[in-house]
C-alpha beads as a LAMMPS data file, in Angstrom:
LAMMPS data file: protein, C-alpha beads

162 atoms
161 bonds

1 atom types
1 bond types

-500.0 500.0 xlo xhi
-500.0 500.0 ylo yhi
-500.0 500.0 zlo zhi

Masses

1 110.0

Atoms # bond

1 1 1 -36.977 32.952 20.992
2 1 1 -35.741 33.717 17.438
3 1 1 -32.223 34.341 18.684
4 1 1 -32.046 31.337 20.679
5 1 1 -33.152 29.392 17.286
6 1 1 -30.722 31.184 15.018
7 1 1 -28.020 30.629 17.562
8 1 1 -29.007 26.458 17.834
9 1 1 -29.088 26.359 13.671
10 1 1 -25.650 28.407 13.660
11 1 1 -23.828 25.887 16.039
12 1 1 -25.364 22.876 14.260
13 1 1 -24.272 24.424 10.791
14 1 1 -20.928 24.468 12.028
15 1 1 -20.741 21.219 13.668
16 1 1 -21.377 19.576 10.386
17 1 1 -19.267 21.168 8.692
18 1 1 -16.741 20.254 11.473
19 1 1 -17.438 16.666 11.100
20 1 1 -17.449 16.705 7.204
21 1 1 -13.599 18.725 7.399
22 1 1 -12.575 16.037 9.913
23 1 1 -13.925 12.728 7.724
24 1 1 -12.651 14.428 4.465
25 1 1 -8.840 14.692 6.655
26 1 1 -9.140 11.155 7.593
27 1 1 -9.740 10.281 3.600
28 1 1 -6.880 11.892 2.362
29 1 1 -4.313 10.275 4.916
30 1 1 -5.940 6.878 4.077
31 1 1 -5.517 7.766 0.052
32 1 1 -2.210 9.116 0.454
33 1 1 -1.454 5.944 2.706
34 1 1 -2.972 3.351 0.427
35 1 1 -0.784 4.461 -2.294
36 1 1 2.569 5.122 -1.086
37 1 1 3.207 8.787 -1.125
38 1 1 1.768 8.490 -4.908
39 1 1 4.708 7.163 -6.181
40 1 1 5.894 4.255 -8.005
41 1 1 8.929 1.782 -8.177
42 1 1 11.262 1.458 -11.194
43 1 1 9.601 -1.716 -12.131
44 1 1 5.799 0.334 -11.305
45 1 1 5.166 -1.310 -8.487
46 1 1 4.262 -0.069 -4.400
47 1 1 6.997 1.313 -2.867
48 1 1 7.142 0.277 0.932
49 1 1 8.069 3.446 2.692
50 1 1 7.881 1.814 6.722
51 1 1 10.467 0.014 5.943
52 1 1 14.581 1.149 5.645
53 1 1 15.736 1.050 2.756
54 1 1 12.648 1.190 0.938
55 1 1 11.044 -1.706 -0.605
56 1 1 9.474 -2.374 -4.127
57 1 1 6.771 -4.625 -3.966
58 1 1 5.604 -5.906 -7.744
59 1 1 3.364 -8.417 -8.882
60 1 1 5.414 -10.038 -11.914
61 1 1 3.385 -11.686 -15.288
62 1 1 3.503 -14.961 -13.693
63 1 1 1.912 -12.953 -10.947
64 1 1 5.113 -14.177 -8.647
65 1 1 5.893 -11.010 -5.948
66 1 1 9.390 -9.502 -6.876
67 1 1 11.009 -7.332 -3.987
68 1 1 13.382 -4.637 -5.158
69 1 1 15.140 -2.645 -2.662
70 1 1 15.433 0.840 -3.365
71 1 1 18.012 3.116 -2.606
72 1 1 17.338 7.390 -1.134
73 1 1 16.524 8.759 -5.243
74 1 1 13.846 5.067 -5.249
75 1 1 16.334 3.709 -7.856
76 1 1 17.323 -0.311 -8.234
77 1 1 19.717 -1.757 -5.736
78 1 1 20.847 -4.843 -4.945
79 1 1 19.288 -6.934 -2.134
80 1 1 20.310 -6.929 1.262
81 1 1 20.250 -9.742 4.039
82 1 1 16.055 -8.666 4.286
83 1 1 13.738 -11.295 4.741
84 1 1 10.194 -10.746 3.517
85 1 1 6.838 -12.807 3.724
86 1 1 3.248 -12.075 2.303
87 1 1 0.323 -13.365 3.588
88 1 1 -2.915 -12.521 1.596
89 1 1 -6.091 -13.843 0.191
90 1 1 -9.041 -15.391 2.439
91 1 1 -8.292 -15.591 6.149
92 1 1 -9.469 -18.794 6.154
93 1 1 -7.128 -20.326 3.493
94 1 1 -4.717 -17.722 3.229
95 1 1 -2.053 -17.442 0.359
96 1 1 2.026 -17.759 2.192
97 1 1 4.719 -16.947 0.766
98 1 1 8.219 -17.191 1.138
99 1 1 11.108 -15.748 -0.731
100 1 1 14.626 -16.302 -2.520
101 1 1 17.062 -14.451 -3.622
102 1 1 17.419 -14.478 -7.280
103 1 1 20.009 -12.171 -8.731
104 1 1 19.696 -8.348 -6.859
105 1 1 15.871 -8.875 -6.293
106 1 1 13.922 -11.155 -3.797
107 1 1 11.216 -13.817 -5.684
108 1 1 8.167 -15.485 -4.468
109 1 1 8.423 -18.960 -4.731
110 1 1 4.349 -18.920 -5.022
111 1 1 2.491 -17.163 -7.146
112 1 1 -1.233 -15.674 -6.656
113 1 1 -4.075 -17.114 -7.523
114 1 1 -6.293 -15.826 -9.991
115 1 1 -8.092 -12.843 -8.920
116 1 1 -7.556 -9.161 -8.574
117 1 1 -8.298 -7.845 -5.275
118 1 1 -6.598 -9.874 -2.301
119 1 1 -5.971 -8.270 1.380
120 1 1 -1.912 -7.975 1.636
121 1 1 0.204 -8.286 5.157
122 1 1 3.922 -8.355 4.259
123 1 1 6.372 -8.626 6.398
124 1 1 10.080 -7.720 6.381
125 1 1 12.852 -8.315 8.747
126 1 1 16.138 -6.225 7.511
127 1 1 17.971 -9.409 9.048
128 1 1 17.279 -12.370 10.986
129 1 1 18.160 -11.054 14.201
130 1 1 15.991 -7.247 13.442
131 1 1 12.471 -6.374 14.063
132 1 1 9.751 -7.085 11.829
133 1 1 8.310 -4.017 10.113
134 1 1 4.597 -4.774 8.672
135 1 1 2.671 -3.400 5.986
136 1 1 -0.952 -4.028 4.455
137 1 1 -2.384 -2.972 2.056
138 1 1 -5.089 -4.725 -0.514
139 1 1 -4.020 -5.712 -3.961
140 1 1 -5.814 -3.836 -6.159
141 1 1 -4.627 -5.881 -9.680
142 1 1 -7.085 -3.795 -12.101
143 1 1 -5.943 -0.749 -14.211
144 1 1 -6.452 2.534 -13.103
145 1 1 -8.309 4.216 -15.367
146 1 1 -6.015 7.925 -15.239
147 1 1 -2.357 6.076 -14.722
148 1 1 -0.247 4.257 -16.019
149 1 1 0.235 1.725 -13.119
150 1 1 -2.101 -1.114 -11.871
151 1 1 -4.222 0.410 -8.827
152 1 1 -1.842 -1.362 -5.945
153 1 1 1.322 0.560 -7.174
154 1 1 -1.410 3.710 -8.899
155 1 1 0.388 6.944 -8.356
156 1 1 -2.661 9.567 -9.211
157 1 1 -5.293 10.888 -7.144
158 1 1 -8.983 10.089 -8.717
159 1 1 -10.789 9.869 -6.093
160 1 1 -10.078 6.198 -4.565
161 1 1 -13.179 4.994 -1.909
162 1 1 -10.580 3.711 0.214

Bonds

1 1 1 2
2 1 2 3
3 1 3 4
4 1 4 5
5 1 5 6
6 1 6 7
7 1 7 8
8 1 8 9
9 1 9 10
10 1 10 11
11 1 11 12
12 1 12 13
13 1 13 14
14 1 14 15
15 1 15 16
16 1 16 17
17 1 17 18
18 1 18 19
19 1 19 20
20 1 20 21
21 1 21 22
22 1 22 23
23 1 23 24
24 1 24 25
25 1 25 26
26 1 26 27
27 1 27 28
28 1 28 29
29 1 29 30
30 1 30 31
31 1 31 32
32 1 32 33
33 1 33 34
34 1 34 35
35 1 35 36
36 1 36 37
37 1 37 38
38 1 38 39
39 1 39 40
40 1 40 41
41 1 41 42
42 1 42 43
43 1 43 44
44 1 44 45
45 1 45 46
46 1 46 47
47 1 47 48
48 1 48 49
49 1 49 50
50 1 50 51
51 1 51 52
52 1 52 53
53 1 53 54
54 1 54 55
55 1 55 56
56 1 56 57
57 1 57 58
58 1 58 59
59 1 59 60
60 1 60 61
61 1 61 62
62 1 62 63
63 1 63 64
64 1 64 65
65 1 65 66
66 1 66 67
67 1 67 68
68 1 68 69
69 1 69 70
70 1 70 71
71 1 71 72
72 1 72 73
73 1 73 74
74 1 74 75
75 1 75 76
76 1 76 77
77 1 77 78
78 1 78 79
79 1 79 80
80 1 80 81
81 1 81 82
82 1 82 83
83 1 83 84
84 1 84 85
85 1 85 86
86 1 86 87
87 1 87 88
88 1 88 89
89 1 89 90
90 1 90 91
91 1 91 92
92 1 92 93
93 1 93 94
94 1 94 95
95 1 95 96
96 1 96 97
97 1 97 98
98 1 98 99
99 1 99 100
100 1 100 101
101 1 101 102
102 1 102 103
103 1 103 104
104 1 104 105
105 1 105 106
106 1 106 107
107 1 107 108
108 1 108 109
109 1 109 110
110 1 110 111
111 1 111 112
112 1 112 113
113 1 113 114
114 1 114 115
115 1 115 116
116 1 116 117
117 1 117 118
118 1 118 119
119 1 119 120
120 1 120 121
121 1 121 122
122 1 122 123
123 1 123 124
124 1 124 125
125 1 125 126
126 1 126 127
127 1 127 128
128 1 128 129
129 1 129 130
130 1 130 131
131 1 131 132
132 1 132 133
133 1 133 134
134 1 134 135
135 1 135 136
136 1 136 137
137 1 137 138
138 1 138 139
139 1 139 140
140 1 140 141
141 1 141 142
142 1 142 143
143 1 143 144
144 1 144 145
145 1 145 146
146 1 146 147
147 1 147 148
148 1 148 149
149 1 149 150
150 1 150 151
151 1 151 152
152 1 152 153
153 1 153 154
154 1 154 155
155 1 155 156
156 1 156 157
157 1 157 158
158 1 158 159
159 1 159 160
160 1 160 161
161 1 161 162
């Protein structure tokens, strides 16, 4: 009888510490997922990695959504034919936005509302005819606390409850 009750405490042991391995996994592929590979653009911003080339995505002062595309070393470069849109904010009076080109970057012509912590669905089409890639991702527009980037774009690991 005491075998068969070490044996049942043994197997339960290890089943939670199965199921702790497996949730910790799962939390750092969502970490390393909600921030980008833990890197930043040059301007600080998220870099969009499902996307080819890669994508900036930055929040400007006039809190306008600049698009940079980046080239294989994540440097500036100019602009393709890409066409982006972000919807975020409140599903039921979400924020749209559309973009121009202005110089070798892409420019909201909307700006967020005030706030810091909006749901994000952007979507890019390399050209008019291609496929649309999507990303989301929420907003984070608060400091983190060990960086020097805003938490959207943060490039550390300090223990996010994503």
């Amino acid at each position: 009888m005491k075998t068969k009750n070490i044996i049942s405490k043994t197997t339960t042991a290890l089943a939670t510490i199965a199921l702790a391995a497996s949730f910790s996994a799962l939390h750092a592929e969502d970490h390393d997922h909600d921030h980008g590979g833990a890197e930043a653009g040059p301007n600080g911003g998220r870099v969009l990695h499902k996307v080819e080339p890669h994508l900036e995505f930055f929040v400007t002062k006039d809190r306008k959504v600049m698009m940079t595309q980046l080239d294989d070393n994540l440097k500036a470069a100019a602009v393709g034919d890409q066409v982006v849109r972000v919807t975020a904010g409140d599903r039921s009076n979400p924020i749209r936005m559309t973009f121009v080109k202005q110089g070798n970057v892409l420019i909201s012509q909307t700006a967020f509302p005030e706030g810091d912590d909006f749901p994000v669905v952007v979507q890019i089409k390399n050209n008019a005819g291609s496929k649309t890639i999507i990303e989301k991702f929420t907003l984070d527009m608060t400091q983190c606390p060990t960086c020097d980037h805003l938490e959207y774009a943060c490039t550390c690991d300090h223990g996010h409850d994503h």
